[in-house]
Phi, psi and omega in degrees: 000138174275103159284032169283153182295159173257151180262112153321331159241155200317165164273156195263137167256110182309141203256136175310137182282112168272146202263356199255159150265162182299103190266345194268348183294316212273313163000293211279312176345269191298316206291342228266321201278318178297323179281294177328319191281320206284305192308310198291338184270354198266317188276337176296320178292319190231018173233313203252003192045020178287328182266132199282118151337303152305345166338105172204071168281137170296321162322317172302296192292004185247353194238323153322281178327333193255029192265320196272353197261293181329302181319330192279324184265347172274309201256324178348263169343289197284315180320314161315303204290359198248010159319130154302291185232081144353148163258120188296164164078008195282298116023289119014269187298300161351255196317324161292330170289356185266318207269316185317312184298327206257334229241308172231338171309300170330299199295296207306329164288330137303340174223007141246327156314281191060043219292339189300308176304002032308032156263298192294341170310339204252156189297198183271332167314286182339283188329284187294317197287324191270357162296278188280345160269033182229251173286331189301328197270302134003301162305299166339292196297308176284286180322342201264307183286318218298288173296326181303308183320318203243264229275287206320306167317248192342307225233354184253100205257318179215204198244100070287326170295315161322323196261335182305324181258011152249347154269007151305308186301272178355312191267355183284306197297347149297283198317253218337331178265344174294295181299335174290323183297346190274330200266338192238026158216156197254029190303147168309161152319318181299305178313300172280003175293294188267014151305301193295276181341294172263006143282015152263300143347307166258356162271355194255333159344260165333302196303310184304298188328308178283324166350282166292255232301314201273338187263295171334304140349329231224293201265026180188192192241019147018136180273161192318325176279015164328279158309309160292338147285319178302308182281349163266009155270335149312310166299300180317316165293343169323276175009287174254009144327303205288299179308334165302314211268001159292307168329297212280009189239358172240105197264124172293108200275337193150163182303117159102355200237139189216148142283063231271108189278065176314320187276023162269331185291271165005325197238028180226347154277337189282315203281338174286340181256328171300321163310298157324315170296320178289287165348303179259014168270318165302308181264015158276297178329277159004283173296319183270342144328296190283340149305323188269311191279341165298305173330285234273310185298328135321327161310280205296001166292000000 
């Protein structure tokens, strides 16, 4: 017979570690610390006067431009690297997409595209159609060879890892056009605050969208037109980013009269990339759910 004491309470059942990071938390993380900075420099300018309306220092605007590549590397990053199982290269694919941008994005936009010469000419349809084959499809396209090339064989262990590493490739392909806009335009503080905010924004959209098709891709057997739907859906959407986000920033006054709303634009890249995210967090979830119950029903066969 046992005099050992009996413990009254129950045993604690150990709790599982989950090993990756959490992509979608330090995400909401960054776009979230990127919407706060651009509103908060936009109401100091044009509510509260902290900011000189006129304020078009270069320094500012080069340290707005690095704010989404810093948010990435303070909650991104460090979370990665203290991850039980990192996702490798990811740092990596960041920099091809930064070089990708500058090396062939720049040049086709500046000396073939030239979309500033006729896209506002044209109506909004024009605008997204003309939008989504020029840069949207281009953007798509280099994110999409960037990840197929390097990470995907190796490295796409489940399709969460796919959105991790696109919205890495995005966000290297951003930063690069966020510093060209601080360094080639004489724009205000304000101006590049929520410039910047939403051209990252929309790239980071778009990058979950090849994300899913590349991670689906990876993990089951999709038809041939898979890939070329997923990226021209991706463009379309650019598309109708770029054509919406004209709306929301020229608020119409009366005939002949036009007004310029800057913070529609801004909240109108916020409601588009929270959208992709929940969207496509859903149909990840989703996909690794109907796997894990085929899987389970296979066993008990």
């Amino acid at each position: 017979m046992s005099f050992e004491p009996i413990l009254l309470a129950p045993e604690e059942e150990p709790v599982e570690v989950y090993p990756y990071r959490r992509v979608w938390e330090t995400t909401w993380l960054e776009i979230t610390v990127m919407f706060l900075v651009a509103a908060l420099i936009y109401a100091g300018t044009y509510v509260f006067d902290f900011v000189p309306g006129d304020a078009r220092d270069i320094g500012s605007r080069v340290v707005l431009a690095l704010l989404p590549l810093g948010a990435w590397l303070v909650f991104s990053y460090r979370s990665e690297r203290r991850a039980v199982e990192p996702r490798q290269h990811i740092l990596s694919v960041l920099i091809l997409g930064a070089l990708v941008a500058g090396a062939i994005a720049q040049p086709l936009t500046e000396r073939l595209f030239v979309p500033e010469r006729w896209l506002p000419e044209q109506g909004f349809f024009g605008r997204v159609l003309g939008y989504t084959f020029t840069l949207g499809f281009t953007a798509v396209f280099l994110k999409y060879t960037v990840l197929r090339y390097t990470v995907w064989i190796n490295y796409f262990r489940q399709r969460l890892d796919a959105a991790a590493y696109a919205l890495a490739v995005s966000l290297g392909f951003a930063s690069v056009l966020n510093i060209q806009f601080a360094l080639d335009t004489n724009a205000t503080i304000a101006s590049t605050g929520l410039w910047v905010a939403s051209n990252t924004f929309a790239h980071l959209g778009t990058g979950v969208v090849v994300g899913f098709f590349l991670g689906e891709l990876r993990s089951g057997r999709p038809p041939v037109i898979w890939m070329p739907a997923g990226l021209l859906l991706a463009a379309f959407l650019s598309g109708i980013h770029y054509g919406f986000r004209g709306i929301a920033i020229v608020s119409s006054l009366g005939v002949g009269a036009t007004a310029s709303r800057p913070i529609g634009g801004l909240l109108l890249s916020f409601g588009f990339v929270a959208v992709m995210l929940i969207v496509f967090a859903f149909l990840i979830r989703s996909a690794d759910e109907r796997q894990e119950a085929m899987i389970g029903r296979r066993e008990l066969l």
